[in-house]
TITORRO-439157 format. One record per residue (C-alpha): residue in three letters; x, y negated, z negated. Coordinates in steps of 0.001 Angstrom, whole numbers, padded with zeros to 6 digits, always signed. Layout:
BEGIN
alaXYZ
...
# end
This chain:
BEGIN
unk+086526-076068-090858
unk+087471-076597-094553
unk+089907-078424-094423
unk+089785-079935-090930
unk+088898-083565-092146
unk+091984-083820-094056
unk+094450-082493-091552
unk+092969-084898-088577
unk+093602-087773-091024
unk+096724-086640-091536
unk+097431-086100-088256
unk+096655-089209-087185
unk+098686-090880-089821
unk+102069-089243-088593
unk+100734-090237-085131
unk+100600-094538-086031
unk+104174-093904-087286
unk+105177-092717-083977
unk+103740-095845-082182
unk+105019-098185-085436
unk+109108-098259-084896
unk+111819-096394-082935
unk+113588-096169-086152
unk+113666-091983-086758
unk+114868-092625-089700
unk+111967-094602-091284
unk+109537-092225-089378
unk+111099-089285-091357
unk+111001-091362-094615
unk+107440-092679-094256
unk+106312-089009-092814
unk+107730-086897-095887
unk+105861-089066-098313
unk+102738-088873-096382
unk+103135-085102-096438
unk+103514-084507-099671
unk+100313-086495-100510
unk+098345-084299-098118
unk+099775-080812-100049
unk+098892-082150-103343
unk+095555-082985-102428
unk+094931-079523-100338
unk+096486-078282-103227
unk+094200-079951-105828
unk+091458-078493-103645
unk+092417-075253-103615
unk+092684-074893-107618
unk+089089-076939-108036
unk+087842-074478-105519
unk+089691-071463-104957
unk+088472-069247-101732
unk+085406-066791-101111
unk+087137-064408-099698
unk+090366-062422-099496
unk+089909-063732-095341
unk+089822-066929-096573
unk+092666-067275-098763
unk+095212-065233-096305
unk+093778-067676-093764
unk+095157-070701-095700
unk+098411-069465-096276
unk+098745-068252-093322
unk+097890-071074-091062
unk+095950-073530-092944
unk+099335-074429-095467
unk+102135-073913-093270
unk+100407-076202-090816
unk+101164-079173-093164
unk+103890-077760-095153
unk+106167-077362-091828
unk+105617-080997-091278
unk+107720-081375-094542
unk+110296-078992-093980
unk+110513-080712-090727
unk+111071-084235-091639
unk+113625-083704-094468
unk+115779-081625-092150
unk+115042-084478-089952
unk+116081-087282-091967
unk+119469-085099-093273
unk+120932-084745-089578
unk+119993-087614-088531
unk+121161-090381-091065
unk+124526-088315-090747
unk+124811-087824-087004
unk+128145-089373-085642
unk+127876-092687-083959
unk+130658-091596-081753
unk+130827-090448-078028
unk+128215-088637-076771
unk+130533-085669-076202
unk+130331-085497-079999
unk+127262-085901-080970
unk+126048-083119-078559
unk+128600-080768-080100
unk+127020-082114-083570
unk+123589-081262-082417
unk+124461-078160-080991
unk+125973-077058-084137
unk+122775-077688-086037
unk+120653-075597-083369
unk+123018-072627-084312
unk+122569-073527-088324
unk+118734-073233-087585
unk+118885-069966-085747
unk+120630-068523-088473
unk+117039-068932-090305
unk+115486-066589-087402
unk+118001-064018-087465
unk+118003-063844-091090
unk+114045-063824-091122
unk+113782-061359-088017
unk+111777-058520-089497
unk+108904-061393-090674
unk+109509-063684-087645
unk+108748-060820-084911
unk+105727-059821-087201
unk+104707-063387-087572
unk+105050-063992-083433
unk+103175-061027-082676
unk+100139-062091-084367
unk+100422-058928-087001
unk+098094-058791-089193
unk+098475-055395-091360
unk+100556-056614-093537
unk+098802-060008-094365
unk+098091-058958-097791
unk+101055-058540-099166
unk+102337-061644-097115
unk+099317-063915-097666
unk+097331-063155-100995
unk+098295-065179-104182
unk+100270-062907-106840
unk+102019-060559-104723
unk+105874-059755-104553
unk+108119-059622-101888
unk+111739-059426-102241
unk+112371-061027-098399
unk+111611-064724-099601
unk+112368-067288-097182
unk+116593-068477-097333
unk+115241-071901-097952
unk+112726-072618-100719
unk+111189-076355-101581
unk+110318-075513-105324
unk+108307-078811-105926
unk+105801-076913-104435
unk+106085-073360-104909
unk+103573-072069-108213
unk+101501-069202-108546
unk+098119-070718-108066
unk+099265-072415-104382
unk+102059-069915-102837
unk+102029-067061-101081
unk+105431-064855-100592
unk+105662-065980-097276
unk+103573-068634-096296
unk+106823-070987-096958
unk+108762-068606-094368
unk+105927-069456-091566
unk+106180-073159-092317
unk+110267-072812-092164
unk+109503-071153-088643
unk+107359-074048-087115
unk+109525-076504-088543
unk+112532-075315-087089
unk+110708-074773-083934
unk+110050-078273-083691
unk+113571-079117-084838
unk+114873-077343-082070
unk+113148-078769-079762
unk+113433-082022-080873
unk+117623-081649-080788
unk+117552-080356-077377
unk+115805-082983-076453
unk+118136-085458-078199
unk+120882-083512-076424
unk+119326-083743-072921
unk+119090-087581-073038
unk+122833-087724-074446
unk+123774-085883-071321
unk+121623-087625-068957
unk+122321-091618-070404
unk+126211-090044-070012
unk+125360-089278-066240
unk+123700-092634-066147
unk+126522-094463-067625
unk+129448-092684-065404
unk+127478-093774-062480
unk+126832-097440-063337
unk+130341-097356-064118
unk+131590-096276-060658
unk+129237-098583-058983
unk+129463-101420-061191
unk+131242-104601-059924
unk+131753-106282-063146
unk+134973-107259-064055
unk+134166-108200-067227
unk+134690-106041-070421
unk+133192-105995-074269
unk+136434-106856-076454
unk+134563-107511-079590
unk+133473-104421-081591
unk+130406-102740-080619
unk+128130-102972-083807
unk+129082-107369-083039
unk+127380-106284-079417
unk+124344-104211-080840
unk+123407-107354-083356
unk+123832-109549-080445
unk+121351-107476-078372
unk+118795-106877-081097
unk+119118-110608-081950
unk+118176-111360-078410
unk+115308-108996-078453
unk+114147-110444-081272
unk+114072-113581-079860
unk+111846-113542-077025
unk+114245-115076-075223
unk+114244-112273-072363
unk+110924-111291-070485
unk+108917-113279-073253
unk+110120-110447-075516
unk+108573-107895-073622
unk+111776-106134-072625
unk+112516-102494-073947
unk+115967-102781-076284
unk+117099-099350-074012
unk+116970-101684-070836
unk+118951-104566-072751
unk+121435-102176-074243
unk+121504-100721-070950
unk+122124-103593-068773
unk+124885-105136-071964
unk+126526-101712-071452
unk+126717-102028-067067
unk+127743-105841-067452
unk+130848-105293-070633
unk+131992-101588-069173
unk+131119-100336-072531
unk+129194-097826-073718
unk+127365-098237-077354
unk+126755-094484-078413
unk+123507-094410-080866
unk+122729-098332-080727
unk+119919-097302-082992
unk+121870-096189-086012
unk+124614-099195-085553
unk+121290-101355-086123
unk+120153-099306-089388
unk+123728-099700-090490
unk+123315-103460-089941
unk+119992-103826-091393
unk+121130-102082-094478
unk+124197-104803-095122
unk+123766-106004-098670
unk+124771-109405-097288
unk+125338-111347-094374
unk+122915-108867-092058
unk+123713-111565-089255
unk+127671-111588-089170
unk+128235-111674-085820
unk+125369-114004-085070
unk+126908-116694-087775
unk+130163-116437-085962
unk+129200-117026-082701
unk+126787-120399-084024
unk+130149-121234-086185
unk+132386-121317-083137
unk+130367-123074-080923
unk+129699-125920-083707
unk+133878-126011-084097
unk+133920-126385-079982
unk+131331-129395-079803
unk+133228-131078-082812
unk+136802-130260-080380
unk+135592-132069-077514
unk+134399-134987-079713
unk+138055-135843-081094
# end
């Protein structure tokens, strides 16, 4: 295929971000820029180019395009719910997930006409749909101009890469939901059978440094340990539960000083203990 080459390279460039960090939100970052270098340079191929055939051009738009361009789409909706989900109870950010599920369905319902035609696998209409230079007053409810001209847009090759994407989305959020529910189960249970009588009275962002300083370390399993066990375990020993650990760490990391607060304080209050039981 064509274009085949590119795509697996960029495939397998989203694919080593995946394995790189657990941070979503630097996945999303790093993945929209490496998107939008892959459209420019399908679309500097397509205006060197240009296609032999009317098949091959409505085959672009129609799946080669939207293939990539959903990945976009995708990763800027992404980034946008995720750097402002809640770092409340879990109870909340389900409801906040769940909210953005119905946002995205609004897309379908509005689209339904295209979407059913799309689904189907339709195909008499793929000329006015697909071919350069034709208008069509159903355009897509969300449009990313920076890359929407004549010579590399279709009228609604945009709307099929807005309907992967929020596939994806979708899926992605109900999965985010299901593991909300399920570390909730998780927690309640620990809770019940836990025998600790000790409990967290510092704030929880002092608890999530503490943990990620110890992961950092090495200090536990030669550094092998997952940070979910750790934050686990912290959780099951304190009687506290830490909501999106994750984002509390971005927030951290993102302090313009003093990133290690809570760290300092516990090294300064041990230093004014030894120099207590000297006097």
């Amino acid at each position: 295929m064509r274009y085949q080459e590119l795509i697996s390279e960029f495939e397998s460039k989203l694919e080593s971000l995946e394995f790189e960090t657990d941070d979503i939100l630097y996945r999303a970052e790093h993945s929209i820029a490496k998107t939008e270098t892959c459209i420019k340079q399908l679309r500097n191929e397509v205006i060197e180019k240009g296609f032999g055939s009317k098949y091959e051009e409505i085959s672009f738009f129609k799946h080669v395009k939207p293939q990539i361009f959903s990945r976009l789409i995708y990763y800027v909706r992404l980034f946008n719910i995720e750097s402002k989900r809640p770092r409340s109870s879990s109870k909340f950010q389900i409801r906040y997930l769940n909210n953005h599920i119905d946002k995205l369905q609004v897309f379908f319902n509005d689209n339904l006409e295209f979407y059913h035609y799309y689904r189907r696998g339709a195909t008499t209409l793929d000329e006015e749909y697909f071919i350069r230079g034709k208008s069509d007053l159903r355009l897509p409810t969300e449009s990313y101009h920076f890359f929407i001209d004549e010579q590399f847009s279709t009228c609604q090759d945009t709307t099929v890469a807005t309907i992967i994407a929020y596939d994806m989305l979708i899926v992605y959020l109900q999965q985010e939901i299901e593991k909300l529910q399920t570390s909730t189960d998780t927690y309640n249970n620990a809770m019940k059978q836990s025998s600790s009588k000790l409990f967290w009275t510092g704030s929880k962002t002092e608890l999530t440094e503490l943990i990620y300083a110890l992961h950092s370390s090495g200090a536990i399993n030669s550094g092998t340990a997952d940070i979910k066990e750790l934050a686990s375990l912290f959780e099951q020993m304190f009687n506290i539960g830490l909501g999106n650990y994750y984002h509390t760490f971005i927030e951290i990391r993102a302090r313009k000083s003093n990133k290690t607060k809570f760290v300092d304080k516990l090294k300064d209050s041990l230093e004014m203990r030894f120099e207590d039981s000297d006097e």
